[in-house]
C-alpha positions as a Markdown table, in Angstrom:
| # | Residue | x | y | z |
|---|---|---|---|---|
| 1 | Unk | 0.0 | 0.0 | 0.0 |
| 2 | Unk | 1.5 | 3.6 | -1.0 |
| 3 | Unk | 1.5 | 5.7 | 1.6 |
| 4 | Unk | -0.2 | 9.4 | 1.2 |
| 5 | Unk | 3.5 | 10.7 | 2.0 |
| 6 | Unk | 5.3 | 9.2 | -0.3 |
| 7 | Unk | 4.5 | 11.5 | -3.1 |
| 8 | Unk | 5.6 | 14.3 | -0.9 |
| 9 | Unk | 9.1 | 16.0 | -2.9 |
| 10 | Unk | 9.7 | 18.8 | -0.1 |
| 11 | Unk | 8.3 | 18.9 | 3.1 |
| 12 | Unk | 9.2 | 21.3 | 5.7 |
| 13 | Unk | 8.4 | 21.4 | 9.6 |
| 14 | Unk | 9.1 | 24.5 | 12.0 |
| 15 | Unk | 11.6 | 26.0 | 9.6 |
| 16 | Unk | 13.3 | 28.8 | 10.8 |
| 17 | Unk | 16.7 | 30.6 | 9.9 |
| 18 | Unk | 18.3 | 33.1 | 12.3 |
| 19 | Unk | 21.1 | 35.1 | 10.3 |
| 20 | Unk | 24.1 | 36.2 | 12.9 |
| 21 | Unk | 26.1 | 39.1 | 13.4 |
| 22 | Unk | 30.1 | 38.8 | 14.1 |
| 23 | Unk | 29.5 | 38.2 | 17.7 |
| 24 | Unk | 26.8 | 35.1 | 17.0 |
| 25 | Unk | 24.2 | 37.6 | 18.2 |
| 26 | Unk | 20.5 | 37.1 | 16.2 |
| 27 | Unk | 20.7 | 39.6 | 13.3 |
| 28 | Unk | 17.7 | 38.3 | 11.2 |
| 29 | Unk | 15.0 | 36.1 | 11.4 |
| 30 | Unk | 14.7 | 35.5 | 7.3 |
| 31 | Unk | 12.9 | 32.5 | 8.3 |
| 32 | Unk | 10.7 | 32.0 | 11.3 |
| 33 | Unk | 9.1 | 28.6 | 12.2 |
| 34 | Unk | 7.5 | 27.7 | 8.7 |
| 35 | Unk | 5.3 | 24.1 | 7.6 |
| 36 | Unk | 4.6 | 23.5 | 3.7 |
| 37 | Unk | 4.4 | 20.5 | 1.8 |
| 38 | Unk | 5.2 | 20.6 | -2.1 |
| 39 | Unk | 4.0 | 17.3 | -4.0 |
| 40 | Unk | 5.5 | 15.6 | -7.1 |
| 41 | Unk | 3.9 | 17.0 | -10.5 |
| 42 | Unk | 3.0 | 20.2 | -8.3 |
| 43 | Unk | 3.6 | 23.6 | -9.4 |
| 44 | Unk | 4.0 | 25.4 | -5.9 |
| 45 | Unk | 4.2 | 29.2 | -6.4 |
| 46 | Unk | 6.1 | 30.7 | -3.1 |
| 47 | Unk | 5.1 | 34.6 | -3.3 |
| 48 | Unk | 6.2 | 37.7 | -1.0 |
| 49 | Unk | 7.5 | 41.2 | -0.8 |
| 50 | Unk | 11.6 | 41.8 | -1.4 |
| 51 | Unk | 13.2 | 40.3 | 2.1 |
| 52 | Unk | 10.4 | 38.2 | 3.1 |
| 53 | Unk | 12.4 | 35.0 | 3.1 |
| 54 | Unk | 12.0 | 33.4 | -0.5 |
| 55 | Unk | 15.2 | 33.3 | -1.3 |
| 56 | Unk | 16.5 | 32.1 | 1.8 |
| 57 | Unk | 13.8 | 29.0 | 1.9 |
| 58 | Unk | 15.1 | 28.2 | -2.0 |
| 59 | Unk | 18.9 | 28.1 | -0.7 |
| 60 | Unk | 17.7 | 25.7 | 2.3 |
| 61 | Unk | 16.2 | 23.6 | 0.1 |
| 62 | Unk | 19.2 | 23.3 | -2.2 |
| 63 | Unk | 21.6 | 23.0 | 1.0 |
| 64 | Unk | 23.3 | 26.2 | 0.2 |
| 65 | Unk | 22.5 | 27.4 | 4.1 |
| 66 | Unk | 21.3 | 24.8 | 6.5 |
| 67 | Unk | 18.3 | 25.7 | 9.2 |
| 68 | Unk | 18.9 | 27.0 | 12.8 |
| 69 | Unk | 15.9 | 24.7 | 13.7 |
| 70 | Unk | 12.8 | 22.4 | 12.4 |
| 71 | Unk | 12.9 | 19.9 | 10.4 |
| 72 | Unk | 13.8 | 19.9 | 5.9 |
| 73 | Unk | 13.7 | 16.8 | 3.8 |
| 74 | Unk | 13.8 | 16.8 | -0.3 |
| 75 | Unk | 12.7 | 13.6 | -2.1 |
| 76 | Unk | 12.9 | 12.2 | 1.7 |
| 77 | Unk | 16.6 | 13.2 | 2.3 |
| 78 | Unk | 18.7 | 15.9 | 3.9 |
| 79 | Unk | 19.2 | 18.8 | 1.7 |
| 80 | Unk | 23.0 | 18.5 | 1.5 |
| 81 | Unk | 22.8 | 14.9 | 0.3 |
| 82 | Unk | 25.1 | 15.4 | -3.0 |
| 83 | Unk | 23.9 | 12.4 | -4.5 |
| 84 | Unk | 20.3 | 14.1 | -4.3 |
| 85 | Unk | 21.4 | 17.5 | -6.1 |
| 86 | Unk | 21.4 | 15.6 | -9.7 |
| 87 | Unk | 17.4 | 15.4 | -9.6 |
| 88 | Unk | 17.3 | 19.2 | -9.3 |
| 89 | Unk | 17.5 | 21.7 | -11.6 |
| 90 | Unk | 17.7 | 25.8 | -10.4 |
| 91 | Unk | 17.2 | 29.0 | -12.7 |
| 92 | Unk | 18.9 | 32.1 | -10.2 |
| 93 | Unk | 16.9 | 35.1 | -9.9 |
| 94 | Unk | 20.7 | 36.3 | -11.5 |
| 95 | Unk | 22.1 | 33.6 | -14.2 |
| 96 | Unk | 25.4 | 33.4 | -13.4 |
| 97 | Unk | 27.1 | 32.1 | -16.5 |
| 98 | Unk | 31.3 | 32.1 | -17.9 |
| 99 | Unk | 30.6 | 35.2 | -20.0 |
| 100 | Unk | 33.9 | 33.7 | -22.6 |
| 101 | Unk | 31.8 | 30.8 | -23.2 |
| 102 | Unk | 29.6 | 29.8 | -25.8 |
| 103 | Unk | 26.0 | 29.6 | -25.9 |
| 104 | Unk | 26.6 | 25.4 | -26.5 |
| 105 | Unk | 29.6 | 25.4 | -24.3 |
| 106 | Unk | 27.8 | 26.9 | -21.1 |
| 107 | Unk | 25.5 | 23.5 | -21.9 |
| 108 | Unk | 28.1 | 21.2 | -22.7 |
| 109 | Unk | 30.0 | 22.7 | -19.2 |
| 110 | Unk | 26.9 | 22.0 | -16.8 |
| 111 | Unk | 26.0 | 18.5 | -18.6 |
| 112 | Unk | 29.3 | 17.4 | -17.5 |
| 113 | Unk | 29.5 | 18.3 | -14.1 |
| 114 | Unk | 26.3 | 16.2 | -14.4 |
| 115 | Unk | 28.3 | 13.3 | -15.7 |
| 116 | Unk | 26.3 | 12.7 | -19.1 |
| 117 | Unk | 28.2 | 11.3 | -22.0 |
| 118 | Unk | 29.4 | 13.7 | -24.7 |
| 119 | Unk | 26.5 | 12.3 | -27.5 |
| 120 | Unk | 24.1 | 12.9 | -24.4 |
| 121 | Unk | 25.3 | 16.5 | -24.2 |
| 122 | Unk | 25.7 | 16.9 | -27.8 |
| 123 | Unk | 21.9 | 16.2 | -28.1 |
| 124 | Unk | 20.4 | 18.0 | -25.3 |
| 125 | Unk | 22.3 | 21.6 | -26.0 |
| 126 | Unk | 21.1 | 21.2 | -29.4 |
| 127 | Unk | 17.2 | 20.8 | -28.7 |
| 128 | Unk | 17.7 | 23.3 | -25.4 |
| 129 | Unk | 18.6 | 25.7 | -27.5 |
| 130 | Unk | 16.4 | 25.0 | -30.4 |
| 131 | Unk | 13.4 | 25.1 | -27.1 |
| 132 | Unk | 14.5 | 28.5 | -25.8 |
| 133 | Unk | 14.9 | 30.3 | -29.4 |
| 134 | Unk | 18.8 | 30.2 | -29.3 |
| 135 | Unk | 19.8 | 28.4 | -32.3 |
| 136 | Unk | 21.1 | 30.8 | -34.4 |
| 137 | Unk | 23.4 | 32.1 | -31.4 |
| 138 | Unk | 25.1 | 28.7 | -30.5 |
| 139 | Unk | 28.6 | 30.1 | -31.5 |
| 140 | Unk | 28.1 | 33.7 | -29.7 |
| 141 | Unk | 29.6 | 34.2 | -26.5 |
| 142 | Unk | 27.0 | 34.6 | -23.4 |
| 143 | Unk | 29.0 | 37.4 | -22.5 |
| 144 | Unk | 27.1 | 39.2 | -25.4 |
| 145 | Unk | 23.4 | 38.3 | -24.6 |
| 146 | Unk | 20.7 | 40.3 | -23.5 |
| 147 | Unk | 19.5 | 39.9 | -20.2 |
| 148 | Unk | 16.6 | 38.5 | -22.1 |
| 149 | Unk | 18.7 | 35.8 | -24.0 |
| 150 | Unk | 20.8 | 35.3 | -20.9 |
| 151 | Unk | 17.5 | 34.1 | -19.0 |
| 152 | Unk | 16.5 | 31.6 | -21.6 |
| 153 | Unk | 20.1 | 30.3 | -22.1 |
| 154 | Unk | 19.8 | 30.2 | -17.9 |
| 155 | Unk | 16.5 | 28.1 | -18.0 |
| 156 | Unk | 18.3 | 25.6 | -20.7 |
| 157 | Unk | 21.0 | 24.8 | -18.1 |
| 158 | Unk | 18.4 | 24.7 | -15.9 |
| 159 | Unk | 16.5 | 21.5 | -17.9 |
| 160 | Unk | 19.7 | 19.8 | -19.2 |
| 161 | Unk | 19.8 | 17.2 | -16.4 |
| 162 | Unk | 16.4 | 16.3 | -17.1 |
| 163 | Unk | 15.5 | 17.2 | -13.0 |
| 164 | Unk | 12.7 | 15.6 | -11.1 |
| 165 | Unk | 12.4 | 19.1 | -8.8 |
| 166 | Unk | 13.1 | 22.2 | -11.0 |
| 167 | Unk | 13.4 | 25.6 | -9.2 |
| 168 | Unk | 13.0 | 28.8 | -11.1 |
| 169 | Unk | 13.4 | 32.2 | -9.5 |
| 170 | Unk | 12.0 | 35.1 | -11.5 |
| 171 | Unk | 12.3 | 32.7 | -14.2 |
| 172 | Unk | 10.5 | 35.4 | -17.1 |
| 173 | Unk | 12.4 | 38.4 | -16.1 |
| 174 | Unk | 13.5 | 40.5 | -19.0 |
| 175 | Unk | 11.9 | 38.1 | -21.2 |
| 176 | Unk | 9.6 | 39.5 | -23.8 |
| 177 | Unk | 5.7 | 38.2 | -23.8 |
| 178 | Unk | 6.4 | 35.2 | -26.4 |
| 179 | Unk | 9.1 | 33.8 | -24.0 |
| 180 | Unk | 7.2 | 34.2 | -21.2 |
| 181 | Unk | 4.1 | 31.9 | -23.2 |
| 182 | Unk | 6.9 | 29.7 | -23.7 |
| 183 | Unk | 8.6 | 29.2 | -20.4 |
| 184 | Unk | 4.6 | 28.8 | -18.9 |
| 185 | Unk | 4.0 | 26.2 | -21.3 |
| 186 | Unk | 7.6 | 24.2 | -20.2 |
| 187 | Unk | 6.1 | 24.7 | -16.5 |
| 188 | Unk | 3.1 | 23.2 | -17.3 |
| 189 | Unk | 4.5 | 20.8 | -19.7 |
| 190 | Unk | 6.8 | 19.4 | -16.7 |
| 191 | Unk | 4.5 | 19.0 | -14.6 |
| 192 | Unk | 2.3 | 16.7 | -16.6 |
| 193 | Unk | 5.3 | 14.7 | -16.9 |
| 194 | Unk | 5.3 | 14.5 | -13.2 |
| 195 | Unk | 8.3 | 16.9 | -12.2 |
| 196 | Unk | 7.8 | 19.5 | -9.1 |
| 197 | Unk | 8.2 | 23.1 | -9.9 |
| 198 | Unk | 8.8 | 26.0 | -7.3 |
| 199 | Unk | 8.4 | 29.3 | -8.6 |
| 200 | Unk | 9.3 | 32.3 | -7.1 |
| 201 | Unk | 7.7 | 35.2 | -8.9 |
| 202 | Unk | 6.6 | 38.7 | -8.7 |
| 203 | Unk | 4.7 | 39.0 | -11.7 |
| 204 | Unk | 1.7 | 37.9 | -10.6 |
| 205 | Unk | -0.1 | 37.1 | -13.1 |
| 206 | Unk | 2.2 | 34.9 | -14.4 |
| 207 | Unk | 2.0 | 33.0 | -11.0 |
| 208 | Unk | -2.1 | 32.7 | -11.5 |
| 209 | Unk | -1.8 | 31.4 | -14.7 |
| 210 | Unk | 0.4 | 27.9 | -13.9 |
| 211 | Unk | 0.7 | 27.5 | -10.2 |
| 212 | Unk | -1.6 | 25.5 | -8.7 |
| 213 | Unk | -0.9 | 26.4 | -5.2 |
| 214 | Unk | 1.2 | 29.4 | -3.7 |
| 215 | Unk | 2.3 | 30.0 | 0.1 |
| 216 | Unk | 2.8 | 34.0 | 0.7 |
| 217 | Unk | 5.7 | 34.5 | 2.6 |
| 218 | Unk | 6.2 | 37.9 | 5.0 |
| 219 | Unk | 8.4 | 38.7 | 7.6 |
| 220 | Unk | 10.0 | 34.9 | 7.4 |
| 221 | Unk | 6.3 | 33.4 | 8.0 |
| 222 | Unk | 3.5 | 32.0 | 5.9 |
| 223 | Unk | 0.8 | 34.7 | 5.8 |
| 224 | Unk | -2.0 | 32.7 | 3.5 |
| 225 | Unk | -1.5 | 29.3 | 1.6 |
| 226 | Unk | -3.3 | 26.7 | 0.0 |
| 227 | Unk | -4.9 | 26.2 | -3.5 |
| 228 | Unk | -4.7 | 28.8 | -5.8 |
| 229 | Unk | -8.0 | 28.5 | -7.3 |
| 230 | Unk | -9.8 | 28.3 | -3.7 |
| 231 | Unk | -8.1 | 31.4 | -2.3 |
| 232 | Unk | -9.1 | 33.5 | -4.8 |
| 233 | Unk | -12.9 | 32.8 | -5.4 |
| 234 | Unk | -15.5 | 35.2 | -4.2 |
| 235 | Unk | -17.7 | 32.9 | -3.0 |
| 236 | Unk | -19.9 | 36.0 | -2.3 |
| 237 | Unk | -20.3 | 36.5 | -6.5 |
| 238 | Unk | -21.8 | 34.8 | -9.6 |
| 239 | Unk | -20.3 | 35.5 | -13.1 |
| 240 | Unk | -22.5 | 35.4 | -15.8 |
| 241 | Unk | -20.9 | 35.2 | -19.5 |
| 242 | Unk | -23.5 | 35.1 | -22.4 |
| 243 | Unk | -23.2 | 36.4 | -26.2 |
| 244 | Unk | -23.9 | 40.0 | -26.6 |
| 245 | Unk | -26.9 | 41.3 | -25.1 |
| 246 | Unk | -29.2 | 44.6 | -26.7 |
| 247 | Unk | -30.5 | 47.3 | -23.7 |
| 248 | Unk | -33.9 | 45.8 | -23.7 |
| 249 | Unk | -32.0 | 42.1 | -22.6 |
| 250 | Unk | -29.9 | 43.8 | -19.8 |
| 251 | Unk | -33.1 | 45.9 | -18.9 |
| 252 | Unk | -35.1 | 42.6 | -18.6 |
| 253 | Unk | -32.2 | 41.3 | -17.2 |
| 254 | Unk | -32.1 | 43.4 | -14.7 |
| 255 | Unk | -35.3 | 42.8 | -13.9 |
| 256 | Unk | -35.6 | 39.6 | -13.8 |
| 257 | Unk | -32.5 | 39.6 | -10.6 |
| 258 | Unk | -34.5 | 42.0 | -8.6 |
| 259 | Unk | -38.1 | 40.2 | -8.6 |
| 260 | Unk | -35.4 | 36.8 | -7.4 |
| 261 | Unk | -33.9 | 38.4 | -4.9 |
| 262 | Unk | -30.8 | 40.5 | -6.0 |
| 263 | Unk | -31.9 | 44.1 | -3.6 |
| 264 | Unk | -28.8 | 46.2 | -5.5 |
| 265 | Unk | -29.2 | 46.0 | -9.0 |
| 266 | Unk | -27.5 | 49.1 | -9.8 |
| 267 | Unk | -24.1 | 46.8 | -8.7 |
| 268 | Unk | -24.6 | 44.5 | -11.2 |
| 269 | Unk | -22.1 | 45.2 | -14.3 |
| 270 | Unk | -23.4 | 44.1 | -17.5 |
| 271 | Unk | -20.7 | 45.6 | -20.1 |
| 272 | Unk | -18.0 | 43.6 | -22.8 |
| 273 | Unk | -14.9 | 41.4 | -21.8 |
| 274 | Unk | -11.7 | 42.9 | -22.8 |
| 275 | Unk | -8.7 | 40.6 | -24.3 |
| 276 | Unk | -6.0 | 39.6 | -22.4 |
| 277 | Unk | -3.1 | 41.9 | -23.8 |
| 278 | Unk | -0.7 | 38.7 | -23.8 |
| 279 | Unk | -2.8 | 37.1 | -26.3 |
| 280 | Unk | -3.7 | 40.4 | -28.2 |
| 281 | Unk | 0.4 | 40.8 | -28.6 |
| 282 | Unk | 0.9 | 36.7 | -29.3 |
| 283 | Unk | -1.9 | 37.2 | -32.5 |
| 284 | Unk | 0.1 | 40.7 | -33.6 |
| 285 | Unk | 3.4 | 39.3 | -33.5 |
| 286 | Unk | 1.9 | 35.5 | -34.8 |
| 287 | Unk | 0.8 | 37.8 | -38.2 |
| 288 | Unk | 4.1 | 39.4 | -38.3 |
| 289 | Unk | 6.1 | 35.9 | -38.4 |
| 290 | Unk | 3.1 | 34.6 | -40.9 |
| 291 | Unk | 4.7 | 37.2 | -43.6 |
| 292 | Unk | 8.7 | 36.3 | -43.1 |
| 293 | Unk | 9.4 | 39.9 | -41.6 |
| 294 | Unk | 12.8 | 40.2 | -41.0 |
| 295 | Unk | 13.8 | 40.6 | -36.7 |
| 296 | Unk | 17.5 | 41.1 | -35.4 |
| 297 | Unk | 16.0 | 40.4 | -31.9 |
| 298 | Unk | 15.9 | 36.9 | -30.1 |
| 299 | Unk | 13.4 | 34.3 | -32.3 |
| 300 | Unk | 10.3 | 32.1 | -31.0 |
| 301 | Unk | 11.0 | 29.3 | -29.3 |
| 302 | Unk | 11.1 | 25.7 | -31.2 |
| 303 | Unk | 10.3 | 22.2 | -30.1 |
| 304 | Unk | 9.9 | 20.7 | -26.9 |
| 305 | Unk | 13.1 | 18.4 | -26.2 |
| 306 | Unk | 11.9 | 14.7 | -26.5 |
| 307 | Unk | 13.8 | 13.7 | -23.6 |
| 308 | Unk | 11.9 | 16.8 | -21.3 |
| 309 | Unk | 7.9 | 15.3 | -22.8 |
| 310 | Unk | 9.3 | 11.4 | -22.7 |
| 311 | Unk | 12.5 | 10.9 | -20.6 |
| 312 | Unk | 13.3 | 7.2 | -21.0 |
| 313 | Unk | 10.2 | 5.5 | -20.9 |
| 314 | Unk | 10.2 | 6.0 | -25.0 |
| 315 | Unk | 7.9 | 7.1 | -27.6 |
| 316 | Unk | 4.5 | 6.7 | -26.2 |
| 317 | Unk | 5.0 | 8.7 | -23.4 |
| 318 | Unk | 6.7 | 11.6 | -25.9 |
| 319 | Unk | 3.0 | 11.8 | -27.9 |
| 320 | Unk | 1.7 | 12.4 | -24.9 |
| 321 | Unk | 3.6 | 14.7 | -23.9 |
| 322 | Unk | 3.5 | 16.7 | -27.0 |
| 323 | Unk | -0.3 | 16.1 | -27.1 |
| 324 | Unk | 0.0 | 18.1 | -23.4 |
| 325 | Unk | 1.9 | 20.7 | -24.6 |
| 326 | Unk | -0.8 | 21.3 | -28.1 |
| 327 | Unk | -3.5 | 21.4 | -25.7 |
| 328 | Unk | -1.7 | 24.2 | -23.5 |
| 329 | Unk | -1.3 | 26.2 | -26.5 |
| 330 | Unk | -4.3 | 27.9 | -28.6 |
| 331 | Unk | -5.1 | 26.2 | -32.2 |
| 332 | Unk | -3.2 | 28.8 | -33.9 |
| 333 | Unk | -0.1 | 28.4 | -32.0 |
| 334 | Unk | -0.1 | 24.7 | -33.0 |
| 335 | Unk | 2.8 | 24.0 | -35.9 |
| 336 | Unk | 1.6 | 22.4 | -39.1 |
| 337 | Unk | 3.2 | 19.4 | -40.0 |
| 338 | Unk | 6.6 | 19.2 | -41.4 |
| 339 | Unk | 6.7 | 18.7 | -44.8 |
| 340 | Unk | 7.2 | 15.0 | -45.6 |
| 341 | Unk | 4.1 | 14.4 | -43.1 |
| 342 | Unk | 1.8 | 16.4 | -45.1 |
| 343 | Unk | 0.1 | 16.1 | -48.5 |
| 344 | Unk | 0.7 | 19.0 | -51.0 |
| 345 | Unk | -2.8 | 19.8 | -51.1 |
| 346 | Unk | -2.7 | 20.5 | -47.2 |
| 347 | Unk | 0.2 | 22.4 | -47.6 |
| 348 | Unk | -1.6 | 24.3 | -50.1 |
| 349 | Unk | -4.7 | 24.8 | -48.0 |
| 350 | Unk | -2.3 | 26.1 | -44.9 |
| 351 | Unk | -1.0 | 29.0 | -47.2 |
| 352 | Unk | -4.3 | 29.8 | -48.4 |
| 353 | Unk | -5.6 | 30.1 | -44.7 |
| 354 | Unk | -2.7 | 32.1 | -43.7 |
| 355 | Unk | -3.2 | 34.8 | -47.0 |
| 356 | Unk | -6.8 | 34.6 | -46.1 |
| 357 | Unk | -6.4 | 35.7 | -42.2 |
| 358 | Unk | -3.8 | 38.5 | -43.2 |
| 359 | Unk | -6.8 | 39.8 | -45.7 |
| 360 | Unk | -4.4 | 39.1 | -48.3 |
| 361 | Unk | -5.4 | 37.6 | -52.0 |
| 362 | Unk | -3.0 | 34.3 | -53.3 |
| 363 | Unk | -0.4 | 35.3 | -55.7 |
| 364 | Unk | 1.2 | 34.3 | -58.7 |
| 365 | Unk | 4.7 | 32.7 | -57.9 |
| 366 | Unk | 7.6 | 35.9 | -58.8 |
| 367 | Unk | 10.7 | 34.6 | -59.8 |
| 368 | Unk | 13.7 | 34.5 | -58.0 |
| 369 | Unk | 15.9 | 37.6 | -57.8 |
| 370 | Unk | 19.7 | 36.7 | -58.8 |
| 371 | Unk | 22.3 | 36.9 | -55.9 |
| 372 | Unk | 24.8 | 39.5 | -55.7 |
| 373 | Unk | 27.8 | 36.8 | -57.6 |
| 374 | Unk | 25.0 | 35.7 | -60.0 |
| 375 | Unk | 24.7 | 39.5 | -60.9 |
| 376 | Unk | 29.1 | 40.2 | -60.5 |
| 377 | Unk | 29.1 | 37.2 | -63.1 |
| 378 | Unk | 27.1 | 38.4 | -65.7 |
| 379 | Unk | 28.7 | 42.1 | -65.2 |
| 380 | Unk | 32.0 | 40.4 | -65.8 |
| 381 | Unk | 30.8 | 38.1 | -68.7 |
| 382 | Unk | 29.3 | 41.8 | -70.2 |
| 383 | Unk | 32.7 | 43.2 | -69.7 |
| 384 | Unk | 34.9 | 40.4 | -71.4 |
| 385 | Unk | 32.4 | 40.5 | -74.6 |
| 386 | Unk | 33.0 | 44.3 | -75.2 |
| 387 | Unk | 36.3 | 43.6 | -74.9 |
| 388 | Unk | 36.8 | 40.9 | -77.2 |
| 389 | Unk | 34.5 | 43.5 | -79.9 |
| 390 | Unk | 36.7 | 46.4 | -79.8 |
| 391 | Unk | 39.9 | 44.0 | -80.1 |
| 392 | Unk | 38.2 | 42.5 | -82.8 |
| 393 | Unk | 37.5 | 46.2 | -84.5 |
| 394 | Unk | 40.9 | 47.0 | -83.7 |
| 395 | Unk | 42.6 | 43.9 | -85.4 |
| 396 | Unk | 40.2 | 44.3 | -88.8 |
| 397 | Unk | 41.0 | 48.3 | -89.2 |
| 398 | Unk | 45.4 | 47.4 | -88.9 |
């Protein structure tokens, strides 16, 4: 019989951290006397205000600082277990990387100390950096990046152990909208796959839209926990979402609340949803990708690793996976199929959608311009038969 505990990845009791001055006097008390449980295939969101203990909870439970008192355990063990550090994975609020090395030798560099093979390595970086958008920087130093590409090289090195517990601090800061989409899809991708994420955030609203439950840290103790979608429901308010009404519907409508009950009808709000800005920007940008327009800035995100949707239990587990991750995604986001999987006539029919949506009407194939040596050729071919005329001219007047 499985034991309701044994699913349990972190579990802390009385927690508390008391940070010392020179003289072993009490300084701080970052934490004070905290109790949470995080589950495997969780997404546990651990919230609060700058100095409220986050970052010094995440560092006991990588063994970076060990507790003053109380009781820590990851995947049942003491945090400073070595041999328990290669199931984690950690994203810094800061990425720390060797700013001489290259975007696949940071990769290659922290799959080692992880003790894969060189193919294994090899393989990983490639699709990592493929995921994150990096591709066509593998050769650049990461002293060069962006905060923005040094985040999403950061979360690569973050997935290339394949970790069972991955821990991301501030993981979409600087990051524009489409990598944030994509590093929220990898959350929720991982933890279909059974993985445990922590995320420390303080954009909110990207904590509401994968965590599943949060603890909100302040002054080194838990203020509110539990289930994110139970804390936040007004239990004291219905929502009613219909197809547009006319005034003589939300008249009636009105109506209809008062003679059931409802005393302050003025407070009800009938008016029209706006769309959510993220998914307004997504469809703008989505359009501008649909034409080829040209971008110098970092490029959407490609395939899921295989090894991140299947690990080693092969390729049944990798459709599901991918079937996970289409689901998290709107239709439109979805890839077509490459083209040896697909029919001309489908390919056909995709084009003709995407001319259709951009209000655009199909048209006729343009040939190819000639490159710059197909056009120094033909200047030079020019040149040579002019030549060869006036020498000829030349040779018949002597």
């Amino acid at each position: 019989m499985v034991s309701a505990t044994d699913n349990i990845v972190v579990e802390a009791v009385g927690l508390t951290k008391i940070f010392k001055d020179f003289w072993g006097r009490p300084k701080a008390r970052a934490v004070n006397n905290i109790d949470f449980n995080i589950r495997q295939g969780q997404i546990f969101g651990l919230l609060g205000p700058n100095g409220s203990g986050k970052s010094t909870t995440v560092k006991m439970i990588l063994g970076l600082l060990y507790p003053n008192r109380g009781m820590l355990k990851v995947f049942g063990e003491e945090p400073r277990d070595v041999d328990m550090k290669s199931r984690i994975g950690y994203l810094p609020e800061e990425t720390y990387l060797y700013k001489y090395l290259t975007a696949m030798e940071t990769l290659d560099f922290f799959g080692a100390l992880f003790g894969l093979s060189e193919e294994k390595r090899r393989e990983r970086s490639v699709q990592l950096l493929d995921m994150v958008g990096l591709s066509h920087a593998v050769n650049r130093p990461v002293g060069e990046f962006s905060k923005g590409m040094a985040r999403r090289i950061g979360l690569a090195q973050a997935l290339i152990n394949d970790p069972d517990l991955v821990i991301l601090d501030e993981p979409t800061s600087g990051l524009d909208p489409i990598g944030c989409r994509e590093v929220k899809d990898v959350i929720r991708l991982l933890a279909s796959r059974g993985k445990t994420v922590i995320l420390c955030s303080h954009l909110l609203a990207d904590v509401q839209d994968v965590c599943d439950e949060v603890a909100i840290l302040y002054g080194g103790k838990v203020r509110a926990s539990g289930e994110l979608q139970e804390i936040l429901k007004e239990e004291d308010k219905t929502r009613i979402i219909s197809p547009r009404l006319n005034e003589a519907s939300v008249a009636e409508l009105k109506s209809w609340l008062s003679a059931h009950g409802v005393r302050e009808v003025e407070q009800v709000q009938v008016d029209h949803p706006n769309r959510d800005l993220e998914e307004f920007f997504l469809d703008v940008v989505r359009q501008a990708q649909e034409q080829s327009l040209d971008t110098a800035g970092a490029q959407a995100g490609g395939e899921v690793p295989a090894y991140l949707m299947a690990g080693e239990d092969g390729p049944a587990q990798a459709k599901r996976g991918k079937a996970v991750l289409d689901a998290l995604r709107r239709p439109e986001e979805i890839k077509p199929a490459k083209p040896e999987e697909a029919t001309p006539k489908a390919e056909a029919q995709v084009d003709l959608d995407r001319l259709q949506k951009l209000g655009a009407e199909p048209e006729a194939a343009k040939p190819e311009e000639p490159s710059a040596a197909q056009v120094e050729d033909e200047a030079a071919a020019k040149a040579r038969e002019e030549a060869n005329l006036r020498l000829s001219k030349l040779k018949s007047k002597e």
